[in-house]
Backbone as ProteinMPNN parsed JSONL, in Angstrom:
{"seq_chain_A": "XXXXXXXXXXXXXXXXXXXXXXXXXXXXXXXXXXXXXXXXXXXXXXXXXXXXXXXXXXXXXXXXXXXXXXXXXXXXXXXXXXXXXXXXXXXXXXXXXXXXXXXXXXXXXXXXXX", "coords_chain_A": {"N_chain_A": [[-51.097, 20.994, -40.184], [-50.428, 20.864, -36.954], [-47.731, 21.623, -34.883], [-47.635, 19.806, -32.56], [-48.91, 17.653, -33.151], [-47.465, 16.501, -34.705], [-45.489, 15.641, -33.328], [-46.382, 14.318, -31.976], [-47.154, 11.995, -33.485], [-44.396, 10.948, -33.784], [-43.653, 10.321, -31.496], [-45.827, 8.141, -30.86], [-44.953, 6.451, -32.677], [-42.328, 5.671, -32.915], [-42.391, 4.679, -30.13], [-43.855, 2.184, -31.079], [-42.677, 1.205, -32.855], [-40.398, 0.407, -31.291], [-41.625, -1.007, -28.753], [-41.883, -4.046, -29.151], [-39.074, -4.787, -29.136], [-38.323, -3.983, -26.453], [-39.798, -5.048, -24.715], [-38.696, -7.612, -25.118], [-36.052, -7.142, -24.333], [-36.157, -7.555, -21.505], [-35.428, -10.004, -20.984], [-33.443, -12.318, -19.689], [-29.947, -11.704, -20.14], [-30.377, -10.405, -22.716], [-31.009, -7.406, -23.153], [-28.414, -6.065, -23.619], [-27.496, -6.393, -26.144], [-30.168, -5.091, -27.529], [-29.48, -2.895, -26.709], [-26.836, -2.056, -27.701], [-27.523, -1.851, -30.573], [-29.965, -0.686, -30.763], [-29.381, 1.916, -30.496], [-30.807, 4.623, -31.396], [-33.463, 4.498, -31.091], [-35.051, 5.489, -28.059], [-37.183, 4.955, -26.22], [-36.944, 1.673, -26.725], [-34.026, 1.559, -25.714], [-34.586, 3.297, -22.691], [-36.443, 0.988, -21.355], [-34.444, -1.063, -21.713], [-32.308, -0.037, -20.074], [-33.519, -0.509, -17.857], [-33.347, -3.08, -17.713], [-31.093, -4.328, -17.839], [-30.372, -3.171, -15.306], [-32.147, -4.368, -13.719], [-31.109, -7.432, -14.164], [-28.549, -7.212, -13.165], [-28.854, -6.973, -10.767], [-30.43, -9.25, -9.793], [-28.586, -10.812, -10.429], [-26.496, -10.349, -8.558], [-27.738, -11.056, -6.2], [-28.314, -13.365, -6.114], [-25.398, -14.182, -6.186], [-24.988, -13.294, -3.871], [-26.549, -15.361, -2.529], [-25.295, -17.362, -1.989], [-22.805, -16.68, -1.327], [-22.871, -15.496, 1.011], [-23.041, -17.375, 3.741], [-25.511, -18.296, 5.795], [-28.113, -16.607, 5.851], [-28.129, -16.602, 2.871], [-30.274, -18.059, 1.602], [-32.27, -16.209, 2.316], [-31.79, -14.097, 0.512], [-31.586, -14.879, -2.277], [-34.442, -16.457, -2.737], [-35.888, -13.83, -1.983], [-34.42, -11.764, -3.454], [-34.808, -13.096, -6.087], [-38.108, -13.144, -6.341], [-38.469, -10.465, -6.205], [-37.589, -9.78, -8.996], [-38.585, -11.07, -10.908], [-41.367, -10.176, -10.486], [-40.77, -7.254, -11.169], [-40.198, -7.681, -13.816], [-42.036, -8.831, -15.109], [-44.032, -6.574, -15.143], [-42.204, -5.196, -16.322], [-42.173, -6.221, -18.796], [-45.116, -6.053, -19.973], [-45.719, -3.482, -19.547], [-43.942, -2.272, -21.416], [-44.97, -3.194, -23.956], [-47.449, -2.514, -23.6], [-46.691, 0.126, -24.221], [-45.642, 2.124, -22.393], [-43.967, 4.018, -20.138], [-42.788, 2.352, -17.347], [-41.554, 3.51, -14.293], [-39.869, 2.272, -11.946], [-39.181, 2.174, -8.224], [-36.112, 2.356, -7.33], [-34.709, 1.268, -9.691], [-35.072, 2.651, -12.124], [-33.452, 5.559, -11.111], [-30.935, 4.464, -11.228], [-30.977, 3.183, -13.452], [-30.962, 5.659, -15.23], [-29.201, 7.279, -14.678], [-26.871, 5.877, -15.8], [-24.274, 5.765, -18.248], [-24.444, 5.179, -21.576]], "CA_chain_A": [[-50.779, 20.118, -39.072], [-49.861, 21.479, -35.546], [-46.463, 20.941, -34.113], [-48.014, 19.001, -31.37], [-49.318, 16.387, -33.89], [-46.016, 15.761, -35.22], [-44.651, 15.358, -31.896], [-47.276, 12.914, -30.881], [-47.12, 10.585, -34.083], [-43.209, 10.66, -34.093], [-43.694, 9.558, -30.57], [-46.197, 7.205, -30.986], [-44.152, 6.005, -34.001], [-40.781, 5.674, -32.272], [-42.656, 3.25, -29.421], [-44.721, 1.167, -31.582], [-40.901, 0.51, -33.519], [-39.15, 0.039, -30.22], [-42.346, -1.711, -27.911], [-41.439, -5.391, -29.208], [-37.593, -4.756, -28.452], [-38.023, -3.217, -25.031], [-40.042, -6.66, -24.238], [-37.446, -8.699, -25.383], [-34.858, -6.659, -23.233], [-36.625, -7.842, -19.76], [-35.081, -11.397, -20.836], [-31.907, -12.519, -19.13], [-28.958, -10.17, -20.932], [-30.478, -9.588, -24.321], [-30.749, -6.126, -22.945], [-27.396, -5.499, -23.933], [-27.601, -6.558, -27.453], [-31.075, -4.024, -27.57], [-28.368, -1.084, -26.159], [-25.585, -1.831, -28.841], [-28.085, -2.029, -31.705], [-31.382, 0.215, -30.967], [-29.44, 3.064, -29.778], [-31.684, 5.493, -31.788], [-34.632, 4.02, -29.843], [-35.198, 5.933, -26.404], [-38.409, 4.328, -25.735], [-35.941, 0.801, -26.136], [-32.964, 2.221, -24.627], [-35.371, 3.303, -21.649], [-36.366, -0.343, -20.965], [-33.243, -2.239, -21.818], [-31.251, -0.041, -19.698], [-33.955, -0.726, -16.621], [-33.645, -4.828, -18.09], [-30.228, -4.645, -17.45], [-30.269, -2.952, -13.921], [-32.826, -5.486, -12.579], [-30.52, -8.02, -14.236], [-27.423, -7.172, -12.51], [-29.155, -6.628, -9.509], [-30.865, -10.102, -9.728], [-27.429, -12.143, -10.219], [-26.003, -10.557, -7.341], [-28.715, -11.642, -5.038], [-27.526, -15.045, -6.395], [-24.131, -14.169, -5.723], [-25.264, -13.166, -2.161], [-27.551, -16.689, -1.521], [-23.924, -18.308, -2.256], [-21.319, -15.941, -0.632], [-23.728, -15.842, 2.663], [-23.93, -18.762, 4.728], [-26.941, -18.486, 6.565], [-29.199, -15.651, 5.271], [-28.044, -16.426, 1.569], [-31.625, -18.24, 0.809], [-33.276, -14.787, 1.908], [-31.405, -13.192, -0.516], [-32.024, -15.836, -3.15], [-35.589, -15.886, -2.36], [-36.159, -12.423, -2.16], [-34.287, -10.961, -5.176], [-35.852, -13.698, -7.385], [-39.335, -12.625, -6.957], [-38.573, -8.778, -7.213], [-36.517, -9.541, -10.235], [-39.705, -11.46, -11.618], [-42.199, -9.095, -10.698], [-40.155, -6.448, -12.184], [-39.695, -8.171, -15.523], [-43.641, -9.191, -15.695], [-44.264, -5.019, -15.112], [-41.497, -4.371, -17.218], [-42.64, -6.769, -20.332], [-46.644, -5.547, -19.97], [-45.969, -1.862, -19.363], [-43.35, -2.091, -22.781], [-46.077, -3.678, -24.466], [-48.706, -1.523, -23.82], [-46.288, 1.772, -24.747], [-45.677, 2.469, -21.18], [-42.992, 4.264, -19.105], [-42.958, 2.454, -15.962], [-40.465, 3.974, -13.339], [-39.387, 1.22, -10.992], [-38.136, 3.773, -7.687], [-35.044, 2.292, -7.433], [-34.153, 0.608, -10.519], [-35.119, 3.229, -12.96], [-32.678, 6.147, -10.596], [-29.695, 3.692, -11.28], [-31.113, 3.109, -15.015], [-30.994, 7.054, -15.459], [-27.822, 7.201, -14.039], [-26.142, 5.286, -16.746], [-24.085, 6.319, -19.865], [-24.449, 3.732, -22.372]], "C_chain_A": [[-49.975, 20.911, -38.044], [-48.212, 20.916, -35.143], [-46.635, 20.212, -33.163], [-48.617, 17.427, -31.815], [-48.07, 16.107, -34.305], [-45.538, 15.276, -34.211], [-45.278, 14.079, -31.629], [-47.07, 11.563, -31.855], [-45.855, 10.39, -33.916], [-42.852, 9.928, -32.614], [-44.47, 7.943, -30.428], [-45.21, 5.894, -32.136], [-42.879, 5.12, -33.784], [-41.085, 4.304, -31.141], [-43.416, 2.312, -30.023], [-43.265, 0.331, -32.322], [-40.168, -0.001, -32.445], [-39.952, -1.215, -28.971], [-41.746, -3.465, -28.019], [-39.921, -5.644, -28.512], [-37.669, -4.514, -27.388], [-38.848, -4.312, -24.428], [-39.217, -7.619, -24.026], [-36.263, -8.568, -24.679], [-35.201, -7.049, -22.239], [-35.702, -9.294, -20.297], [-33.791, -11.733, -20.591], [-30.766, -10.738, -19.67], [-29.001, -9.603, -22.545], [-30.836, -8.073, -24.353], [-29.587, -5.561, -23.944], [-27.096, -5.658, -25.294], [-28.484, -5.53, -27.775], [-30.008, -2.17, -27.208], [-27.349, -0.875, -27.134], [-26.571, -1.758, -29.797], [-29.373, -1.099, -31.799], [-31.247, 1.403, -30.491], [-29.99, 4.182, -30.078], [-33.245, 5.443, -31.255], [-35.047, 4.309, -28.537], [-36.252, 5.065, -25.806], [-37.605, 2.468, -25.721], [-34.885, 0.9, -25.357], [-33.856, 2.289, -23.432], [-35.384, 1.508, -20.665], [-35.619, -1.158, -21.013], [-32.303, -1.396, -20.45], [-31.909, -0.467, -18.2], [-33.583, -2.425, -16.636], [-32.1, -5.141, -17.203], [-29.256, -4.194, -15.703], [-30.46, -4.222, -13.086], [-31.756, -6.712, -12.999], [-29.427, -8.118, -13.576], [-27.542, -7.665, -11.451], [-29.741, -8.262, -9.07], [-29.387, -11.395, -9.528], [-26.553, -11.539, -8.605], [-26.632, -10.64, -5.852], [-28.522, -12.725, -4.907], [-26.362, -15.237, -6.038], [-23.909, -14.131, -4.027], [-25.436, -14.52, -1.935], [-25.931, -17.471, -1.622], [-22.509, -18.045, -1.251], [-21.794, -16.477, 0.837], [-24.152, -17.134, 2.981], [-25.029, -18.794, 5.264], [-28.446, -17.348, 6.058], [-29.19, -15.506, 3.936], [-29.486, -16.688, 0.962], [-32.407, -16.912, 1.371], [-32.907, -14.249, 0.745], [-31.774, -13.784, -2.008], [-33.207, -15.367, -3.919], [-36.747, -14.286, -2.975], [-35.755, -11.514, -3.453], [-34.975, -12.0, -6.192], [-37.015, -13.683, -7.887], [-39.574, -11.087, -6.953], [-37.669, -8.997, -8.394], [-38.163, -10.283, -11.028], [-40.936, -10.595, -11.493], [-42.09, -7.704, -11.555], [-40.401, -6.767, -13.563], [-41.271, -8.898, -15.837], [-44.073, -7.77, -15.858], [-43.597, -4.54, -16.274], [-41.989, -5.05, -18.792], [-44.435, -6.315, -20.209], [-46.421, -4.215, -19.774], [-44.829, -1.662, -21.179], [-44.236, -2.604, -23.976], [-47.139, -2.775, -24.744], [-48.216, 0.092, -24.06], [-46.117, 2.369, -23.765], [-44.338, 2.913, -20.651], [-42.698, 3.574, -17.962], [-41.769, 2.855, -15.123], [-40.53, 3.462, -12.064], [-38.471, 2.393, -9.645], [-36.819, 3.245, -7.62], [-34.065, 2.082, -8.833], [-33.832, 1.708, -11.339], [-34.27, 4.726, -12.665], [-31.566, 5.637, -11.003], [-29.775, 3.791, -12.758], [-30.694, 4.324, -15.67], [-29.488, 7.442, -15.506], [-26.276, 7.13, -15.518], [-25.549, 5.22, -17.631], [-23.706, 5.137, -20.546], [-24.513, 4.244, -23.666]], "O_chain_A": [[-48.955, 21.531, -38.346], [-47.828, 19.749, -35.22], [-45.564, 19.798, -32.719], [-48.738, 16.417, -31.122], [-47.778, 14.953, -33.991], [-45.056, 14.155, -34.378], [-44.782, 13.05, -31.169], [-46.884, 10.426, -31.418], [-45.795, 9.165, -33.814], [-41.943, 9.102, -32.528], [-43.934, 6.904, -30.042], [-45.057, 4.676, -32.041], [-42.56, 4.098, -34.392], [-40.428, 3.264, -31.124], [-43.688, 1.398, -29.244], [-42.986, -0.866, -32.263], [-39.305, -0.85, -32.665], [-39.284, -2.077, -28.4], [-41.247, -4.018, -27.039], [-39.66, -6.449, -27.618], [-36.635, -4.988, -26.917], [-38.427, -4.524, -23.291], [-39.031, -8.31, -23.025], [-35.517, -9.506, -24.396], [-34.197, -6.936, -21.536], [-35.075, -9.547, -19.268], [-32.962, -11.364, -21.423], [-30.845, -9.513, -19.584], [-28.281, -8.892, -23.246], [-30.956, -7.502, -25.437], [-29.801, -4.774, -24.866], [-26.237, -4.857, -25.663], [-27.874, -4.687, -28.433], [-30.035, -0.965, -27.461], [-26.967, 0.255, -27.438], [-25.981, -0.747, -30.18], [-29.781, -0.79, -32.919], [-32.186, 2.094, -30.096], [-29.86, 5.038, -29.203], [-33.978, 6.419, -31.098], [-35.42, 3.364, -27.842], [-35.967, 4.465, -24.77], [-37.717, 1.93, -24.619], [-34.851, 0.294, -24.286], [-33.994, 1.158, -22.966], [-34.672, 1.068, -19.763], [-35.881, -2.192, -20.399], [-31.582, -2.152, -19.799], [-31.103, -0.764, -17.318], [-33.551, -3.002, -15.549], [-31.959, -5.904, -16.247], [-28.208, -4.585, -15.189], [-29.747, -4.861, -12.312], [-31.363, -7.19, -11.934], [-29.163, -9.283, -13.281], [-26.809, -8.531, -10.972], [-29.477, -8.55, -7.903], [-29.265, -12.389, -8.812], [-26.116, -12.307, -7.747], [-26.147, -10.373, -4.752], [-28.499, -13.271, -3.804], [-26.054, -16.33, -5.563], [-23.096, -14.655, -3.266], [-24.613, -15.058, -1.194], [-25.896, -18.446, -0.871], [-21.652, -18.757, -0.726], [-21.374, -17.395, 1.542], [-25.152, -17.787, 2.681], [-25.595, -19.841, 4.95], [-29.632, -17.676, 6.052], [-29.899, -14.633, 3.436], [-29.972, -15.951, 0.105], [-33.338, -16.597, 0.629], [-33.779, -13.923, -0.061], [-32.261, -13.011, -2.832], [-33.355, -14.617, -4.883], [-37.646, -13.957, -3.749], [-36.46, -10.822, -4.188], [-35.691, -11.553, -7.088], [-37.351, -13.943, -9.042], [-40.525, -10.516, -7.486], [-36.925, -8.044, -8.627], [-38.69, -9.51, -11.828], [-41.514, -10.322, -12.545], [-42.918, -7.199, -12.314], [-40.839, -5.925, -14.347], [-41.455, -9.476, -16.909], [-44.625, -7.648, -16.952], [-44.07, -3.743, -17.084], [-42.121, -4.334, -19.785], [-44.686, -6.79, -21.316], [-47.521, -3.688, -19.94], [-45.21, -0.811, -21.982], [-43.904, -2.159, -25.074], [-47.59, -2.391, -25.823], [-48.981, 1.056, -24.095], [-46.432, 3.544, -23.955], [-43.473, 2.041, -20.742], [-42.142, 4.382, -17.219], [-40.775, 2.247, -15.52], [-41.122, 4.032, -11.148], [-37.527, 3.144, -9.892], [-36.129, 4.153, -8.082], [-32.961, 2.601, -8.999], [-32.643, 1.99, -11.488], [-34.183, 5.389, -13.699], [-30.831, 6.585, -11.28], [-28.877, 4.357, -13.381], [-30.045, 4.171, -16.704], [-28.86, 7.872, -16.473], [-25.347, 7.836, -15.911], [-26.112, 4.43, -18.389], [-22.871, 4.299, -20.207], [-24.539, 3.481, -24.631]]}, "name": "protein", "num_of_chains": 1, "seq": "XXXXXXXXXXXXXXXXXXXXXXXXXXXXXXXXXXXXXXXXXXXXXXXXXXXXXXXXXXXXXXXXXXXXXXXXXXXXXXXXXXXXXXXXXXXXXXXXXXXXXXXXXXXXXXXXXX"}
């Protein structure tokens, strides 16, 4: 057996163990439960720490539609269906064993020491 086959099942291996969890991280803040508990998991780690970007990033769009008087429902609005588009991409691309790299989100996700 090649060193390149080991590599590939221990990969494949590693996201088929972590794919269900890194689904389950797109949902509100169970991210952060997936980050204290699957930290041997990169392929979860990966997606929980993007779950919990778009999450942040989603309540303070909410925090905006509230703070802001008059342009708060853009903000509302607007972060609620990139926070849902996100998190339909992000649960179907973790699913299917997928990287996806969101350009902003996944720069901030990277970022992150957790």
């Amino acid at each position: 057996m090649e060193e390149s086959d080991i590599t590939q099942n221990s990969v494949t291996d590693e996201v088929r163990k972590g794919a269900g969890l890194a689904a389950l991280s797109y949902v509100f803040f169970i991210c952060i439960c997936i980050l204290i508990y699957k930290k041997d998991n990169e392929f979860a780690r990966f997606h929980a720490k993007q779950a919990l970007v778009l999450f942040i990033g989603w309540v303070i769009c909410l925090f905006l539609s509230v703070a802001v008087p008059f342009v708060g429902g853009l903000f509302s609005v607007s972060g609620t269906i990139i926070y849902l588009v996100c998190l339909s991409v992000g649960i179907f691309s973790s699913l299917m064993g997928l990287r996806v790299r969101f350009p902003v989100i996944t720069s901030v996700a990277e970022k992150m020491v957790i």
